[in-house]
N, C-alpha and C positions, 0 to 999 in steps of 0.2 A: 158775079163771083166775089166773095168776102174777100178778104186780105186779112183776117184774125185768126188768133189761135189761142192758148192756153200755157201757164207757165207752175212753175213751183218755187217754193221759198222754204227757207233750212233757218234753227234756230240752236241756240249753244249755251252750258253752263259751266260755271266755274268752281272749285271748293275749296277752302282753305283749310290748313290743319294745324295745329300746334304742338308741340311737343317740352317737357320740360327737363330738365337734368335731373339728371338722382345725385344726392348728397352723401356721403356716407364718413363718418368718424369714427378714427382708430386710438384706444389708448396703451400704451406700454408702460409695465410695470419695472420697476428698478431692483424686484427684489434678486435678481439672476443676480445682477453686478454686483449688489451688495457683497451678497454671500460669499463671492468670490475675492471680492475685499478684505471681509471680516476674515476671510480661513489662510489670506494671506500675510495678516498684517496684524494680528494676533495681540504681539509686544505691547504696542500703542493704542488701549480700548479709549482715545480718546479720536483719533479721524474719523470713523466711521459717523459718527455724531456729527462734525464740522461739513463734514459732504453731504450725507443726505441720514439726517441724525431716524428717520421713523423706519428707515429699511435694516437699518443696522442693528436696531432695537428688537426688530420683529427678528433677525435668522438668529443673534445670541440664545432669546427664550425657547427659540424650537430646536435647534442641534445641539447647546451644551449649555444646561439651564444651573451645572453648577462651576461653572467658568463666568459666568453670570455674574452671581452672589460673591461670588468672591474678588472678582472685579470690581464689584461694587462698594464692600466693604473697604477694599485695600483706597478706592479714590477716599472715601471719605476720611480715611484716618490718615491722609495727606493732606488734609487742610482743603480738598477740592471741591467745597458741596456743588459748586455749582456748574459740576463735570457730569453727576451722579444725574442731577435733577434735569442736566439741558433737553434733555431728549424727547421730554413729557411738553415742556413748551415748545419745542423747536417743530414738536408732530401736529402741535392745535394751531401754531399760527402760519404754517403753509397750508393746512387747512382752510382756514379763516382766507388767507390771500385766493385760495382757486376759486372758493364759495363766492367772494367779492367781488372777482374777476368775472363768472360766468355771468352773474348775475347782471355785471353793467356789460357787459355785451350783447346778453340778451333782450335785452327792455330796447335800446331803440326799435326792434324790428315791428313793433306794433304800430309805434308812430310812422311808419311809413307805409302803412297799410291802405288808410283811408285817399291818397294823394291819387290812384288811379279811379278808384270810384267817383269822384270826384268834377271827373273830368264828362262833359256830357256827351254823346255817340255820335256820330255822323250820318246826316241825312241818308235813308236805303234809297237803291236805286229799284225806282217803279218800273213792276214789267207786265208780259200778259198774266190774268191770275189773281193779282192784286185786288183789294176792294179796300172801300172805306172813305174815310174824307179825305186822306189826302188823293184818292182818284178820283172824289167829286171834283174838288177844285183845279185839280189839271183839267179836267172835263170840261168846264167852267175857263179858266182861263184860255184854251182855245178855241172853244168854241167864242169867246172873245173878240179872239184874234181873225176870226173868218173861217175855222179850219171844222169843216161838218163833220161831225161824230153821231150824230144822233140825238138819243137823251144823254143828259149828263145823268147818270143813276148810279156813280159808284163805283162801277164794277169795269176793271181793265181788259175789256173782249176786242174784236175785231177791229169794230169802230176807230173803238182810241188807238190803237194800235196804225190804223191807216192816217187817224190825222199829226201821229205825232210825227207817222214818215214824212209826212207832205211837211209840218214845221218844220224837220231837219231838215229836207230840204230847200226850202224858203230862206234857210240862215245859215247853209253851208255847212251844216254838221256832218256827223256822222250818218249814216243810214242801220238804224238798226231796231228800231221803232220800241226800244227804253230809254225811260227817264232820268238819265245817270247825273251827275255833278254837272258836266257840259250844258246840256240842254235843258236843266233846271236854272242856270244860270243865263240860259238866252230866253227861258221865258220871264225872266224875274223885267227883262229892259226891252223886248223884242215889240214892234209896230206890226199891225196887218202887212200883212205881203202887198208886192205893187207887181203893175204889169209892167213888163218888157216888152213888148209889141205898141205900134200905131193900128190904123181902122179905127173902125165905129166906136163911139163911146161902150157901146149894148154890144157883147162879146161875147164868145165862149174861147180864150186863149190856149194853146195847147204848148207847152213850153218844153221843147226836148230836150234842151240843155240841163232842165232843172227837174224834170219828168214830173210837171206840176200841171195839171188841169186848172184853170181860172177863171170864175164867171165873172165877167167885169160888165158892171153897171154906172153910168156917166162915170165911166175912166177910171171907177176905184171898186177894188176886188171886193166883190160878195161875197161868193164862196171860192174854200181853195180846196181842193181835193189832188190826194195821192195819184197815180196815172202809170201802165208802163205802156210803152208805145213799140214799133217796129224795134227788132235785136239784133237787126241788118246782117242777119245769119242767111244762109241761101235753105231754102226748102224747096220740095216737089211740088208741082200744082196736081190735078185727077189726071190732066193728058200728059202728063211725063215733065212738063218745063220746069227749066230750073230759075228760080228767081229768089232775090234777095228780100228780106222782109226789112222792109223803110216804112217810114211813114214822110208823103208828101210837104214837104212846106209849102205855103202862100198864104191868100185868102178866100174862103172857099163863104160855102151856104148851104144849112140844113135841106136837103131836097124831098127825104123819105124818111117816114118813123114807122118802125114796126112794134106796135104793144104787145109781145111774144116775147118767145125762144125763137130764135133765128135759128134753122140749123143748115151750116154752108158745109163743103167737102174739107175747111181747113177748120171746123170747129161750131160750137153753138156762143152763142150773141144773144146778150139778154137786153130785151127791148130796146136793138140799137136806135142811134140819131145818124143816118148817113149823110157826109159830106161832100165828099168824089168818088165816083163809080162803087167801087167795093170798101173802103173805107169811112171807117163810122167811128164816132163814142157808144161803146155797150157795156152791159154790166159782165163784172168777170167772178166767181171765186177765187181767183187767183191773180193777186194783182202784187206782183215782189215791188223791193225800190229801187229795181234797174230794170232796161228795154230787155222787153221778152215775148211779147208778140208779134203777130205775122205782118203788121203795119198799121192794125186800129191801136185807136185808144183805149186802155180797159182803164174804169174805177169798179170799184166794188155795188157787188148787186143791190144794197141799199141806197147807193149813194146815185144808183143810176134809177132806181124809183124816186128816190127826191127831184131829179129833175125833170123827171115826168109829171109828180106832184105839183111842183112848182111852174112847171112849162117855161123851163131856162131855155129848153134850146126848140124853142119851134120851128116850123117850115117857115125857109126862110129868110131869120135869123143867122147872124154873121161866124165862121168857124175862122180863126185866124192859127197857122201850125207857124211857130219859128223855132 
């Protein structure tokens, strides 16, 4: 009887949005106030001028143009020319002042344009989907590290996706199998993974604290592959019992290899390695980064032809679980 089964795994996005303010400018005109100035204060054709000399000028010509002239006349033959005249300069050089003004307030805003382009963008975070060199060279640099993906060809599929779980979890990160700030930063200084267990130098370590598969050869990791092992959930067996899905610790040994599909009543096993009774390494489609199986070991269906390629785990050969 197997003691495996089958699991699932769930993935998430995020979106950012921006938004900007609207600006809006109002101008008000003075000639209301004027007017009501000018029709109060009549006597004195000379304040309108000293307050706001170009509104004053404008409501005299359009409501009584011969209060005007004659206003005008009467200052100059008082010795005032320069009562008569102020109006004409006093309209050009607040002119002049707003024109001068908009203008230096205007002109910084360009020189501060260039200051965010400027600045260079921050590394994206690699995920499934991705291609290109910078997915060669994460390819490349774990596979470095011990952690089997397959070809390095670029392209961010399954593969890389399983080894970069297993780096996380070799270095205590996250589990999420992208390559964000964090784990770009633990592969910039990170060493091959090491084993935790004693026995034989020639291993296959199964590590359930770290949910890490490890081939270890004279005492240092070969390859490391991602793993999820028993989820110590209770399930049904075919006759009714109820039992918890563990997976054994000790030190055990390869006894049976089935070059198939296994198919047992808790699921199908792709060309398990058995190491006690019902419990085996087999290949899974579904291998999440936490314990979700009935008590084997799953890696992914390639990774479990590579060991068959390579004849890691023959009859046997040592199975160590801690």
């Amino acid at each position: 009887m197997s003691a495996c089964g089958t699991g699932q795994s769930d993935d998430g996005q995020a979106s950012d949005a921006t938004s900007r303010p609207a600006q809006t400018a109002s101008t008000s005109s003075p000639t209301s106030a004027a007017s009501s100035t000018s029709s109060s204060r009549r006597s004195t054709s000379d304040s309108p001028s000293t307050s706001d000399s170009g509104s004053a000028s404008a409501t005299s010509s359009t409501s009584t143009p011969r209060s005007t002239s004659t206003s005008a006349t009467a200052s100059s033959s008082t010795s005032t020319p320069s009562t008569s005249s102020s109006p004409t300069p006093s309209r050009s050089t607040s002119k002049s002042s707003t024109s001068s003004t908009t203008t230096a307030t205007a002109s910084p805003s360009p020189s501060s344009t260039p200051s965010p382009s400027s600045s260079s963008p921050a590394p994206t975070t690699l995920r499934p989907g991705d291609s290109g060199e910078q997915v060669t060279a994460l390819q490349r640099r774990l596979a470095g590290l011990g952690y089997w993906l397959g070809t390095a060809d670029g392209n961010y599929g399954g593969l890389t996706v399983q080894a970069v779980l297993a780096f996380q979890k070799a270095n205590g990160l996250g589990r999420d199998g992208l390559v964000g700030p964090a784990t770009r930063a633990a592969l910039e200084s990170a060493g091959r993974p090491t084993a935790r267990g004693g026995g034989p130098a020639d291993r296959v370590e199964i590590d359930l604290q770290r949910q890490l598969l490890l081939v270890v050869r004279g005492g240092a990791v070969q390859v490391a592959l991602n793993t999820s092992t028993g989820s110590g959930e209770l399930y049904e067996t075919e006759d009714g019992e109820q039992v918890r899905a563990t997976t054994p610790t000790g030190s055990f040994s390869v006894f049976r290899g089935v070059d198939k599909m296994d198919e047992s009543d808790l699921g199908k096993l792709w060309r398990p390695r058995y190491f006690y009774r019902g419990w085996a390494v087999h290949g899974a489609t579904s291998v999440p980064a936490y314990p979700a199986s009935h008590g084997c070991a799953r890696v992914s269906n390639p990774a479990m032809d590579m060991i068959w390629a390579k004849d890691l785990m023959p009859v046997g050969s040592a199975v160590v679980v801690l």
